[in-house]
N, C-alpha and C positions, 0 to 999 in steps of 0.2 A: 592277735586281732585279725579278722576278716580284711582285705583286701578287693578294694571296688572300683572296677571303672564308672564314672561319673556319667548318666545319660539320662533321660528324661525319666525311665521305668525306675531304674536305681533309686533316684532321688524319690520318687511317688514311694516305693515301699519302705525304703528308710523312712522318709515321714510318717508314712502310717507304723511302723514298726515302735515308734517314740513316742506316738500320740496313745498306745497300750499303756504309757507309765501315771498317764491323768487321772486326777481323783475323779473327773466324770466317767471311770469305767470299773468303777469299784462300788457300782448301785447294789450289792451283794450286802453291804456293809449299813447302807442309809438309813434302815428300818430301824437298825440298833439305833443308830447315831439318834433318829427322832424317838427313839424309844427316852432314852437317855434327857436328851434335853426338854421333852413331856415333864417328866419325873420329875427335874430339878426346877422347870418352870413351878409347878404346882405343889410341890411337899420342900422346896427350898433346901434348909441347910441339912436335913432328914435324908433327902435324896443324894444329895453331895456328897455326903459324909459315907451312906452305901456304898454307893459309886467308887470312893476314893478308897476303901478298905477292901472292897472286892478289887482293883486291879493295880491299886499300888503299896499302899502300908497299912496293915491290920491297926495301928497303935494311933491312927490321926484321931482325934475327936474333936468336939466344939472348942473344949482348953488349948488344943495344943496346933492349931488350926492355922495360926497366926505364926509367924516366925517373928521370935522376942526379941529385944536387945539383947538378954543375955546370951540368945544362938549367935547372932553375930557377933559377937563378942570373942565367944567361944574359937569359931571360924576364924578369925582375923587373928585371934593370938597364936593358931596351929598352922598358919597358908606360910606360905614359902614367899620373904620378900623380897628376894627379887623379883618373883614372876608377879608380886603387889605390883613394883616399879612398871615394869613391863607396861604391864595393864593403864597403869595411869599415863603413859605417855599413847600407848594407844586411843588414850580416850582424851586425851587433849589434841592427838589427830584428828580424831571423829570429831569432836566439838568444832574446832576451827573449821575444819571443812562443811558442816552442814549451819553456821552461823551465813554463810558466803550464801547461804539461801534463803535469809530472812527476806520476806516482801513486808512493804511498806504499805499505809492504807493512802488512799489519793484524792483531792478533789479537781474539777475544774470548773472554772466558770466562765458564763460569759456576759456580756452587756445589758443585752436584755432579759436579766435575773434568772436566766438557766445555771443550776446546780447539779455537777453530775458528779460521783465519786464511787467506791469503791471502799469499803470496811473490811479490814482484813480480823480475826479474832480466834486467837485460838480458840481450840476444843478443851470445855473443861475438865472431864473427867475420859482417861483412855487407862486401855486393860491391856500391860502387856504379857503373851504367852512366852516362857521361858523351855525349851524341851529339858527332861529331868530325869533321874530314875538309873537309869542305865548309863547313861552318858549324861555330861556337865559341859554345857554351853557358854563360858562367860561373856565369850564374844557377842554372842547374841543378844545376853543383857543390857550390853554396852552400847548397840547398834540400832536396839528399841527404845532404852530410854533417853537418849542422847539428844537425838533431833527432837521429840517430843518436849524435853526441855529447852532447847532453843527456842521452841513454837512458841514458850509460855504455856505448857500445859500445867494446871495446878492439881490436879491430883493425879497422880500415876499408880493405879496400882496391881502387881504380877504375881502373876500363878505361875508353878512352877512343881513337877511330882517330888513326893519326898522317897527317901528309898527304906530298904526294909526294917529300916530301926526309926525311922519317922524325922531324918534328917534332911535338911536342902545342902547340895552339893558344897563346900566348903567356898569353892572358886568361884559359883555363879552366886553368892552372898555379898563374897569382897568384894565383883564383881557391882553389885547392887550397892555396894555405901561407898564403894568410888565416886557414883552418880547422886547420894542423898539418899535416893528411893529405900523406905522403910518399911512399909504398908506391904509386906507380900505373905500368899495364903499357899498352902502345902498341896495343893490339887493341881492333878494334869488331864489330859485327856479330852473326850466332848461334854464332861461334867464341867469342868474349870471353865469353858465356855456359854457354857447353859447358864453359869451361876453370872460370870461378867455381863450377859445377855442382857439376862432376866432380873439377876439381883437376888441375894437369900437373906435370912439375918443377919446374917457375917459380913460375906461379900456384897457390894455397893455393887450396884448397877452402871456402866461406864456407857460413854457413847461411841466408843470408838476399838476395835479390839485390832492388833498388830502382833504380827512375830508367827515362824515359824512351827510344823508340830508333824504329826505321824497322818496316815488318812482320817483317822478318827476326827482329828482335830481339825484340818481341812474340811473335812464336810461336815463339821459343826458349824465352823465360820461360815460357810457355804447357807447352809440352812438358815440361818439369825443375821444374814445379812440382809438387812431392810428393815430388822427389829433395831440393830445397831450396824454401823461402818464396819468397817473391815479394811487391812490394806488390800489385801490378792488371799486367792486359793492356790497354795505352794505344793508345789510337788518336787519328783527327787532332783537330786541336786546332779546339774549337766556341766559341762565342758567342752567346748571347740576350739581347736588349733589351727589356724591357717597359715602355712608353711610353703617355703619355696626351698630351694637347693642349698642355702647358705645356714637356713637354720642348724643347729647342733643339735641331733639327735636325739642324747641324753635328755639335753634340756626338754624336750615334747613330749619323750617318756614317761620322765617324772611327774612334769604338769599333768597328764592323762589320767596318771595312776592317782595323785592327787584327789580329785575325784571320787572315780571311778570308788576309793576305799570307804566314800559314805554309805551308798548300802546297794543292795544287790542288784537295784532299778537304777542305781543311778548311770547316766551316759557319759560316753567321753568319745570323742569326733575327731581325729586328725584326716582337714582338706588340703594336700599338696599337691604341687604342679612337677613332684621329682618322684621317681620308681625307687630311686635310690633310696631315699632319703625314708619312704615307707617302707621299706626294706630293714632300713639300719632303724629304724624305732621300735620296731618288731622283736627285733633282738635285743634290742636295749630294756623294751617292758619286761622280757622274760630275764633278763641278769637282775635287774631292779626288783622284779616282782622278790626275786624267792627271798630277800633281806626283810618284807616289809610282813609288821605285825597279821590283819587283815589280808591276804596276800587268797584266801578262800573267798571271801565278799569280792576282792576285786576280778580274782577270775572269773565267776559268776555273774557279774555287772559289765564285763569287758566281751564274754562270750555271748550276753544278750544284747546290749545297747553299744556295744564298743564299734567301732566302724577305721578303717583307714579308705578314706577317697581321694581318687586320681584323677584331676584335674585337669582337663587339656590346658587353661591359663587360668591365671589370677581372677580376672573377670569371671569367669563360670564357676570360682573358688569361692567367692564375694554373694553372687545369685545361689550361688545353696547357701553358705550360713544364712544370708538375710530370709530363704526360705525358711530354716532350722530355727531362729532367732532365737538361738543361746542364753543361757544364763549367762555363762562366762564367755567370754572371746576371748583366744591370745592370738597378736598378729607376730609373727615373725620370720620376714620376709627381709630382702633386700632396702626397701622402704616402704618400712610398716605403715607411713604415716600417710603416707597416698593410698595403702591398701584403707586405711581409717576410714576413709574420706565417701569408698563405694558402700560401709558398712551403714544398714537405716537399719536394722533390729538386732540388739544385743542388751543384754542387760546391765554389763559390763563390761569394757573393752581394753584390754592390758597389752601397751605397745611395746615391744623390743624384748628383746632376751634376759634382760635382769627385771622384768614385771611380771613377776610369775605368777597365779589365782591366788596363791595363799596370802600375797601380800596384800589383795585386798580385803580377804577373810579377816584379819587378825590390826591391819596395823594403818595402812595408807590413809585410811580418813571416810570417802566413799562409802556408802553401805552398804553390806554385802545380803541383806534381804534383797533379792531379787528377782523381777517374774520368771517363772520357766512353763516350760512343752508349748512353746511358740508364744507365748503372750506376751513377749519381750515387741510384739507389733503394735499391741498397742496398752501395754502397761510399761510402769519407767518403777525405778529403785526407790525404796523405802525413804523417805524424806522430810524436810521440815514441811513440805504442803502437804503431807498428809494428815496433818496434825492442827491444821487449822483451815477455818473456812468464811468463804466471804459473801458479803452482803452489799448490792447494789444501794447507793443514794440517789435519788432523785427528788429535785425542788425546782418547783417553773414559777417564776412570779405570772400575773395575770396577764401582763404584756407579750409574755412568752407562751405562754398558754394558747391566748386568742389566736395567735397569728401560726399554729398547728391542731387550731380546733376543728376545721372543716376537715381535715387529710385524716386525723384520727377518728371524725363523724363515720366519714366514707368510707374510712377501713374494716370498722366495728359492723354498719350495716350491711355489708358488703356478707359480713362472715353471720348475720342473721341474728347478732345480738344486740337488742333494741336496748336494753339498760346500760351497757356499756358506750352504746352512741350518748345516749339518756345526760348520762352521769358529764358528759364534755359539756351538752347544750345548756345543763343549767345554770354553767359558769359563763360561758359564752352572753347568754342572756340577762347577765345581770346580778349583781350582790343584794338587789332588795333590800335594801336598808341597812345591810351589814357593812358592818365597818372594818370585821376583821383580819382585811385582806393584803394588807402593808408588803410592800415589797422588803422581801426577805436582805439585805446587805452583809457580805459575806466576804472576804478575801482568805486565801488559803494560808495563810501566817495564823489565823484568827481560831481555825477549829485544829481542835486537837483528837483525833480519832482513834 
């Protein structure tokens, strides 16, 4: 890996050097993507089914569209149970941990008949994407539908590619009846997105679509977001180290390579305050590298996105990652947990030498959807709030009313809207014979929301 002293210029091209990996600079590709979800908007499960034979399995059709009981079935008598076990104790991680995120819906009141609250509700129908085809994600499954369960989502249903005999990966199945989730359809790509959008005769129209995918599928979501939610538009998958002199060498290595073996764009960053120390990691990627399967991707990903920076202190280590704002952060320093403390944009942040990235990938609880190429400033990890949404309450009795009807007159006229002052004064002025205006009596034991 390239070796860098850290100064104002450094940092400006490394930024722009990273911000190359964004799905907003793959406008090359858009036209398709709207070609694509055109098609499936307007001809439905005809387009889908095109789509889904041209670039993943010649053998999907309307029948076989659906993954049956009997495929899972099939999967679960042939998966390996231990890594069943595994898996369930990962997802009893991830449950516990994203339950710790349930909100609650609230009211308050006050004396003179103000009612203010707050309705929290899930979302009911979300789509999540599973990547497929080439590689088997279960983790992914586990980290989409999980929190969305917590939320009280009640329909979940996943797309997911099948591969060239028109199967869904064995692991990302078991993976799915871990969770319940039954309801999943053999399509990947910006079609499986077109169809969650839009809706076909098969696929249901959902409100909400989550989970990772290739650029295709990023600038699908991209596209149909405002038709339906979305969490984030994902790009490849980064990594940052920040290291002082006592870190172990090995250990940044590995974390780097980690990484860096997703694919050819992806980044990996070690910021230290020691020569040394980026010295001996140097040598440690290239003993590590030549064991590891991927070992062509990670060269490639490490010779374009790979960086080692030289940090005059901690402080100027801290001001570029929070520039960088990581997917992943690892701190391992002297004391990581004051290093924590300067950290305001990361996606992730893994303290001390035994919290390596993969342990949040697979096992810790946290979810490992998370924003990257800077958006970690102002997007946060895949979660139970992304899966529900809330609705103001408000009730004034007429006592309460009167005595903020002149300020809301004044404010309304002010902004040149004569019906909205309008709509104050005719209460203001009087019930006219109506009776139906009882003060509301309410205590917060009473409503159940």
């Amino acid at each position: 890996m390239r070796i860098v002293r850290l100064n104002e210029t450094t940092n400006r091209d490394i930024l722009k050097n990273l911000l190359k990996r964004s799905p907003d600079q793959y406008g090359e590709y858009e036209e398709t993507v709207k070609e694509i979800l055109s098609a499936v908007r307007k001809e439905g499960d005809q387009a889908l089914l095109e789509y889904t034979r041209k670039f993943d399995c010649e053998l999907i059709d309307r029948d076989n569209l659906r993954v049956t009981k009997e495929e899972f079935d099939e999967a679960l008598e042939i998966f390996d149970p231990k890594l069943l076990e595994v898996m369930k104790r990962a997802a009893d991680n991830i449950r516990s941990y994203h339950e710790k995120q349930l909100q609650n819906s609230w009211i308050s009141t006050r004396a003179d008949g103000t009612i203010l609250g707050q309705k929290v509700t899930p979302i009911e129908k979300v789509g999540v994407y599973v990547p497929g085809g080439k590689a088997a994600y279960p983790s992914s499954t586990l980290m989409c539908i999980i929190p969305a369960q917590v939320a009280g989502v009640k329909r979940i249903v996943m797309t997911t590619p099948a591969d060239s005999v028109g199967k869904v990966a064995k692991s990302t199945l078991a993976a799915a009846s871990i969770t319940g989730v039954t309801e999943i359809y053999k399509v990947g790509g910006a079609q499986a997105i077109g169809a969650l959008a839009y809706g076909t005769e098969t696929i249901p129209k959902v409100d909400k679509i989550v989970g990772p995918g290739n650029i295709f599928v990023a600038l699908a979501k991209k596209a149909v977001f405002g038709h339906v939610s979305i969490d984030s538009i994902a790009g490849p998958s980064e990594i940052l180290v920040i290291a002082d002199e006592t870190a172990n060498p090995k250990y940044v290595a590995a974390d780097l390579l980690s990484q860096a073996e997703h694919d050819e764009m992806a980044s990996a960053i070690l910021i230290t305050t020691s020569h040394t120390l980026a010295d001996r990691v140097n040598l440690e990627i290239d003993e590590l590298l030549a064991g590891l399967s991927r070992r062509s991707i990670i060269r490639k990903s490490l010779d374009t996105y790979g960086y080692i920076l030289i940090a005059e202190n901690i402080d100027e280590a801290c001001e570029t990652a929070n520039d960088i704002a990581s997917e992943h952060l690892e701190i391992l320093t002297q004391d990581p947990y004051e290093v924590m403390t300067k950290i305001r944009n990361a996606g992730a942040i893994f303290i001390g030498p035994y919290s390596s990235e993969p342990l949040g990938d697979y096992y810790a609880g946290p979810n490992h959807v998370l924003p990257t190429n800077g958006t970690a400033k102002f997007f946060s990890p895949l979660s139970v709030d992304a899966f529900i949404k809330k609705s103001s309450i408000i009730s004034y009795s007429r006592e309460a009313l009167l005595s903020a009807a002149d300020d809301i007159i004044h404010f309304a006229e002010a902004e040149g809207l004569t019906a909205h002052a309008n709509s104050i004064k005719v209460r203001k002025e009087g019930d006219t014979g109506f009776r139906g205006n009882r003060r509301i009596v309410v205590s917060q034991r009473n409503i159940k929301l």
